[in-house]
Structures are given as structure tokens and as C-alpha cells.
N, C-alpha and C positions, 0 to 999 in steps of 0.2 A: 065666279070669283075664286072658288075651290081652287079649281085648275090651274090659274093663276097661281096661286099662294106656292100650293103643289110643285109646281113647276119654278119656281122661285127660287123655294126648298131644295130640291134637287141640283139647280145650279152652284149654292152655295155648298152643298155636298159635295159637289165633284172640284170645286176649289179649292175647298180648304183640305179635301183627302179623305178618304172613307177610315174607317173605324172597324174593326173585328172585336167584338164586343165593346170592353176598354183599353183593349190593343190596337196600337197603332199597326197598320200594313208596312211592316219592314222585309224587306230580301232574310232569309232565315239562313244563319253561319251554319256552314257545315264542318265536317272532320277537316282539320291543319294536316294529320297524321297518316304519311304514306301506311298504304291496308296492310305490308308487310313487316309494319316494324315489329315486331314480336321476336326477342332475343332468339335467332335460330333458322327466322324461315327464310327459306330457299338459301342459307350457308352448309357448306358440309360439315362446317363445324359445330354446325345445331346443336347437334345431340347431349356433346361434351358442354357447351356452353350454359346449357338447360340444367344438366346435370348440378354442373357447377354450383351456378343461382339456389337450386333446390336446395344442396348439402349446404349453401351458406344460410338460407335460410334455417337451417335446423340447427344452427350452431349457437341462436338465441331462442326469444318464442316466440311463438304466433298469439298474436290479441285476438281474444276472439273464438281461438281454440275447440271443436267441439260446438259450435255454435252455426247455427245457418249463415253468421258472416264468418264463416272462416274462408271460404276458398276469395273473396274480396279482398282478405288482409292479409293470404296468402302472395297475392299476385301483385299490392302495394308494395310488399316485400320485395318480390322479383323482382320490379319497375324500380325504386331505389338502388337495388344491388347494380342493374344494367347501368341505370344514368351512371353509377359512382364508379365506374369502369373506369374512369380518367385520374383517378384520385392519387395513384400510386405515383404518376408521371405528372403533379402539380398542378390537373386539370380539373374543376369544379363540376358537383353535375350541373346538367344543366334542367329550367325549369320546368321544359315540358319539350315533348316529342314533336318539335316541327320548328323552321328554320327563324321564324321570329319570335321564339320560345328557345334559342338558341343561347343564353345568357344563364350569368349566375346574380339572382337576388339575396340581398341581405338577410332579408325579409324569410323568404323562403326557405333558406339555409340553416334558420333559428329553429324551423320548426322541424326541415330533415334534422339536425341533429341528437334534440331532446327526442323523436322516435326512435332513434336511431339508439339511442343511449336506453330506452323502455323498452325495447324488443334484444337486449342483449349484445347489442355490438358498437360495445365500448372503444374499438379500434378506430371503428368509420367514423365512429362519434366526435372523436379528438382530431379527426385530419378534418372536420370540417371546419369545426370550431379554429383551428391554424389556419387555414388557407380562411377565413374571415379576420383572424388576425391580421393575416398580411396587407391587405386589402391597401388601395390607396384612400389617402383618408381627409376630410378636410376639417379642421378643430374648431371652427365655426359653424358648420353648418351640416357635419357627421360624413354618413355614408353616400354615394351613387345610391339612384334607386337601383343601378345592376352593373356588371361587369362582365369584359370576355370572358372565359372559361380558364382563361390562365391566370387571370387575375391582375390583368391593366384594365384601365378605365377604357371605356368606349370614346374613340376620338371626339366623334360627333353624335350628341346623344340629345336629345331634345328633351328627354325625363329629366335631365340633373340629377342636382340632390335632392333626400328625400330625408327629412329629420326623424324620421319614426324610428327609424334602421338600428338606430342606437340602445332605441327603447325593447326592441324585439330581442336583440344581443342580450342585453342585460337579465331581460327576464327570462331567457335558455343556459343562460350561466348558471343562474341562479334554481334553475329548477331542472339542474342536471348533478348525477352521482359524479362521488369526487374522479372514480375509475374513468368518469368518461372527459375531464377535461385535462387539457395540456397545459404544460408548463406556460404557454403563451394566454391562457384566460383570463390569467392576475392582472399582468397588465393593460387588454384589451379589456377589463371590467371596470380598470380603473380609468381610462381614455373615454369609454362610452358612459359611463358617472361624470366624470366631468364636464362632458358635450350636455348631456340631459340638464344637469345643476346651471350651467352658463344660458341655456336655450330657457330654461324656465327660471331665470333666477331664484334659484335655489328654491323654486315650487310658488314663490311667491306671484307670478304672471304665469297664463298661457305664452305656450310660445309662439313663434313669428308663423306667419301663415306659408303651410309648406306641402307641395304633391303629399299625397298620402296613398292607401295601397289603392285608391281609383286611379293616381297616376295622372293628375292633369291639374294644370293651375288654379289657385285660386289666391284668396285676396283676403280670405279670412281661414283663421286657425279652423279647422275642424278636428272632429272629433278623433277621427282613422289614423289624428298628427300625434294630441297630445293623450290617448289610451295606451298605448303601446308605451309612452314613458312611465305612464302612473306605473302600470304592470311591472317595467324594469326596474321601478326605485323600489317599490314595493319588496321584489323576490330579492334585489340587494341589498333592504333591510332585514329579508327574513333567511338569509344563506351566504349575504357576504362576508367576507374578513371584518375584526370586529374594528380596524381603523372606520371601515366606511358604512357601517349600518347605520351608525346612528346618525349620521350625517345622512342617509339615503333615506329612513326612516323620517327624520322631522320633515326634509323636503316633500315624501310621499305624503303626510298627512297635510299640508298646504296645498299641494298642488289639488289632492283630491276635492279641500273646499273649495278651490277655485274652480276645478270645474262643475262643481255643483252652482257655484252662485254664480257663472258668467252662463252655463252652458244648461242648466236645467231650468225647470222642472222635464221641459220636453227632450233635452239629450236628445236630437237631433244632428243631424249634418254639422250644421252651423250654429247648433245651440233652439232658436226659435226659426230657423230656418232651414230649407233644403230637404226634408224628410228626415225619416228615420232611415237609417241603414245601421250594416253588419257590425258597424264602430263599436254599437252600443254592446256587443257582445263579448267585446275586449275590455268590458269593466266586470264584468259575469265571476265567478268562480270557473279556473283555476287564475285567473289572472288578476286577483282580488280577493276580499272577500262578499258574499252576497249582500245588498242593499236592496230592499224594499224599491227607494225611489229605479232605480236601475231595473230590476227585476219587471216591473209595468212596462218598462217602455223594449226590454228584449222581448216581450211575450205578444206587444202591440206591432214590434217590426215583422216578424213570425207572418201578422195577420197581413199587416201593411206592402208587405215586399212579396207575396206570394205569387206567383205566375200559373199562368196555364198548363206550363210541360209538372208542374207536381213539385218543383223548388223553389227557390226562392233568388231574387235578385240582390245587388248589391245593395240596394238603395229602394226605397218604395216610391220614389221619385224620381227612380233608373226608364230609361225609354219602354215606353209600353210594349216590348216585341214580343212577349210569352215568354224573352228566352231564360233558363233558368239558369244559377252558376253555382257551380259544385262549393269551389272553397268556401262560401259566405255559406252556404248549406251545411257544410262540414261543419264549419267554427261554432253554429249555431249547436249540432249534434254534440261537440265536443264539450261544450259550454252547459251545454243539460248534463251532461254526464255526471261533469264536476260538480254540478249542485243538487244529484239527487234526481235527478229525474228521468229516471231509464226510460219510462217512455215515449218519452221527448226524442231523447236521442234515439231510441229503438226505431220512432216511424223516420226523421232524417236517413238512418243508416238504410233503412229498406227502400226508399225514395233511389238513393245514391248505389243502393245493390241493383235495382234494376232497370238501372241505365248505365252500368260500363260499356265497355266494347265489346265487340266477340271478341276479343283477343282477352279479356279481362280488366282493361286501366281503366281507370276513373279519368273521365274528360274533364275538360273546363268549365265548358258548357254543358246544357241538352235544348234543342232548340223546340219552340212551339207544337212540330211536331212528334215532339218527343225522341230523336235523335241526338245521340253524341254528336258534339261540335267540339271547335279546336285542338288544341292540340292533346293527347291521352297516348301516356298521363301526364298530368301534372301532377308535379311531385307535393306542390303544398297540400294538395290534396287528399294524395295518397298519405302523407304525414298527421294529416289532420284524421284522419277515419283512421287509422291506427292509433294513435292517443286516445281516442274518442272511445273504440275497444280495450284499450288499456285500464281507461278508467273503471271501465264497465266491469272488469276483470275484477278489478279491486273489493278488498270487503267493504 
């Protein structure tokens, strides 16, 4: 009867799919990133190019400085300066090194810029902030989740809109020195206030269910939609023109109870559902201030969302493949930073120190077996571990 049973056992094993511990058996992503990208190799005009990069770098700071992560926010450095090569000729970087990483995010662009503005280069700082002004735009429904590199919409794009984009703007405006924004901020602060106040009626509802940075439909508001707005009303009550704080201000403290009573205690995906992911780390300090209820449940995602390559996934409800992903890793580092707790961030940064590339960039991924995956670098990335070291920096 054993045998039986045994053999029974086995056949529904091999049906329903084997298991590697709590990992599903997935094909494991590799590198996006031809092995030559590295500003320089096999060009003749390496040398001066390298050189370039270096003297730009020293013309701000390095976060980090003197510290075991300096040669990491060294080479974020670099990897921003090469993307932003196009800058001068009205071309955006792009988000990361490989051809379906070939786009500029909203999203992304919010967080190169306020680096960009904390490491001294107020110049780069403002043409990004402009070329997100310019942006095609729809006043219903905000930004493209991305754009060519020139700054038209993607003809055929299956992401759409993405309503966060507005909320991400807002809180880089507002937690950027005056030196680093352009005359075009005022009213791109006042456009995306507006989008956020009409999307949340004026804080009073969540708003309508929208891709968020996971990038794929859904049918209920989640969190990755409406954190990114609290964040934006937030820093536009506490830095914007005094026409609109306090109009940003009352909205920020309704929407905040709203998402506490529709969306807590568990502050999940979807409130009571979906898992816990990286979202909840977009209510954290610096994008807020620290709450008790919030605090439990980024400390429980930490636990929930951890993988086998040593980081952490987007989601603790993400597919079981090991694989782990730098940015949701990073935000998390950055997020301890802001609240005090270097050694939070200290072990993320050293997770994230040792697994770049040989070349230096911070990947997207690193996959189960502990390899860089896609594309390196990505710049939200690189963006995120330089804030992350900036804080650190701080008294």
C-alpha cells in the first residue's frame, strides 16, 4: 500500500511541477547588457571619455566618500554622467543599459534628478527636470508609464498611463534645492497638483485603479498608485509656493487617512490583499513622516519578500524564482537611511556592493544564482544607492 501511495505522490509531483525549496523552478534571467558596455571599451576614444566622466564626477561629491561604498557610488556616478550623454541634444537617459531598457520613465527620472541635485550637479539636475516638463501629457490621467528618449510618446505601448508619475514629480520638486530647478518646475508642480487633487478628489477617495511601478493591470487601486501621491502632496505642502501648500497640505492629511482606513492595518498590495511589497516603503521616511502602523509592516515586507540570491523581491507574493531586484532593495536601504537606521541600510548596501558587475553597475536583478541579470545599470538604481549614501552622509 506504501508503494502505492508513494508512487501516487510522485505522479502528482511531476504534474503539478517540482519545487526548489519554496522556489518555483523558473529559467533564471540573465545579463540584458552587452559585456562591453563600459564607457570606453574597445573605443579609441576611451581614454578621454573615462577621463571626462571622472573630472565630471569631481565637480560635485561622492556619497559615500572614504567609505567601503565609495568606489559603488563612484561608478553610479559614472553610469548616470554616460546615460545623460544625450542630454545636451534633447535626449533623455535612458533607464537602463539594454535595448528594452531603451526608454525614459517618469518615475525614474524623479529619482535621477534629486541625485543628481545631492551629489552637486545642479546643471544635469534642471535639464531633467525640463525635458519631464516637456513631456506629452494627459490631464486626466498624468504621465506615460515611459517615453522615447526624445520625448514623444511611444506609438504602441501596452503600459499606458501610469498615475503615480505625477506623484513622484511632485515629491523631486519639492525635495530638490532651488539651484537645481528650472524656470519650467512652477508650472509642471502646478499641472501635477492638479492631476493628483482631481485623481484623489482632493484626498478625499483613493484614486482609480492604475499600472503602478510593477507595470501591469489591475482592477484595484494599489498601493505603488496612491504612495507616490501622498509623498507628492506631502513635500508640496512642506516646499511648495505658499499659493499651494496649504491646499496640498489639507489634501495630504485626508488622503493619508484614507489610506489608512481603506488600506490598513496590513498595507498590502491591495490593502487586505496581494502581499506585502516595496509600496509600503514609499510611506517610510523620507517620503513622509514615520508611523508606527507603516513601520511593522516595512520591517514584516524585509521578512516577507526576501529571496535566496540575499535581496529582496518586489512583492512577497512576486513568483517564487529566488530572483532578487536591486531597486525595491535599494528603496528599502534608502528608506532606513531616512529613518535612522544605518544598519538596515548598511547590510542592503553591502547585499547591493556585492553583486554589481565586473564592470561596476548595479543590475536590475541578481538571479538565484547569485548573478547579475538585466539590464546594468539601471539608473533608478544607481539613483537610489546614492540618496541612500547621501543620507548616510548626513549628521
Amino acid at each position: 500500500m506504501r508503494a502505492v501511495v508513494l508512487a501516487l505522490c510522485c505522479a502528482l509531483l511531476a504534474a503539478c511541477g517540482t519545487r526548489a525549496g519554496t522556489e518555483d523552478v523558473w529559467a533564471e534571467p540573465q545579463l540584458a547588457t552587452p559585456p562591453h558596455y563600459r564607457i570606453g571599451d574597445g573605443d579609441p576614444r576611451g581614454a578621454s571619455l573615462v577621463r571626462a566622466a571622472r573630472e565630471w564626477v569631481e565637480l560635485g561629491t561622492v556619497p559615500g566618500e572614504g567609505t567601503e561604498w565609495e568606489s559603488m557610488s563612484r561608478w553610479a556616478l559614472i553610469d548616470l554622467h554616460q546615460a545623460m550623454g544625450g542630454l545636451d541634444s534633447g535626449r533623455a537617459p535612458a533607464a537602463g543599459a539594454a535595448d528594452r531598457w531603451d526608454y525614459f520613465w517618469p518615475r525614474d527620472g524623479a529619482f535621477i534628478a534629486l541625485a543628481l541635485d545631492r551629489t552637486g550637479h545642479a546643471a544635469e539636475a534642471r535639464a531633467v527636470i525640463d525635458f519631464i516638463a516637456r513631456l506629452p501629457f494627459d490631464a486626466q490621467q498624468g504621465f506615460d508609464a515611459r517615453y522615447l528618449l526624445n520625448g514623444q510618446r511611444v506609438v504602441v505601448d501596452p503600459r499606458g498611463p501610469q498615475s503615480d508619475g505625477c506623484g513622484w514629480v511632485l515629491w523631486a520638486i519639492g525635495s530638490m534645492s532651488d539651484a537645481a530647478l528650472p524656470e519650467s518646475a512652477g508650472p509642471l508642480r502646478s499641472t501635477c497638483l492638479m492631476n493628483v487633487l482631481r485623481l484623489t478628489s482632493s484626498g478625499w477617495l483613493l484614486p482609480p485603479p492604475s499600472p503602478d511601478y510593477w507595470e501591469i493591470p489591475v482592477g484595484q487601486t494599489s498601493l505603488g498608485t496612491v504612495a507616490p501621491m501622498l509623498a507628492g502632496l506631502r513635500a508640496t505642502a512642506d516646499h511648495g509656493p505658499a499659493a499651494e501648500r496649504w491646499v496640498a497640505g489639507q489634501a495630504a492629511k485626508r488622503l493619508e487617512s484614507r489610506v489608512h482606513e481603506s488600506m490598513g492595518p496590513s498595507l498590502e498590495r491591495f490593502g487586505d490583499r496581494g502581499g506585502l511589497d516595496a509600496a509600503v516603503a514609499m510611506l517610510m521616511p523620507p517620503f513622509g513622516p514615520e508611523d508606527e502602523r507603516t513601520t511593522k509592516r516595512w520591517l514584516a515586507y524585509q521578512r516577507d519578500a526576501a529571496r535566496s540570491s540575499g535581496g529582496l523581491a518586489p512583492g512577497a507574493d512576486w513568483k517564487q524564482d529566488g530572483t532578487s531586484w536591486t531597486p525595491e532593495t535599494a528603496l528599502v536601504a534608502y528608506t532606513a537611511a531616512a529613518s535612522g537606521r544605518e544598519r538596515t541600510a548598511e547590510r542592503w548596501l553591502g547585499w547591493l556592493d556585492g553583486h554589481r558587475t565586473p564592470w561596476g553597475s548595479l543590475p536590475e536583478k541578481v538571479n538565484r544564482s547569485g548573478s547579475p541579470a538585466g539590464p546594468a545599470p539601471l539608473l533608478w538604481t544607481a539613483a537610489l544607492v546614492l540618496l541612500t549614501l547621501d543620507e548616510l552622509d548626513r549628521p
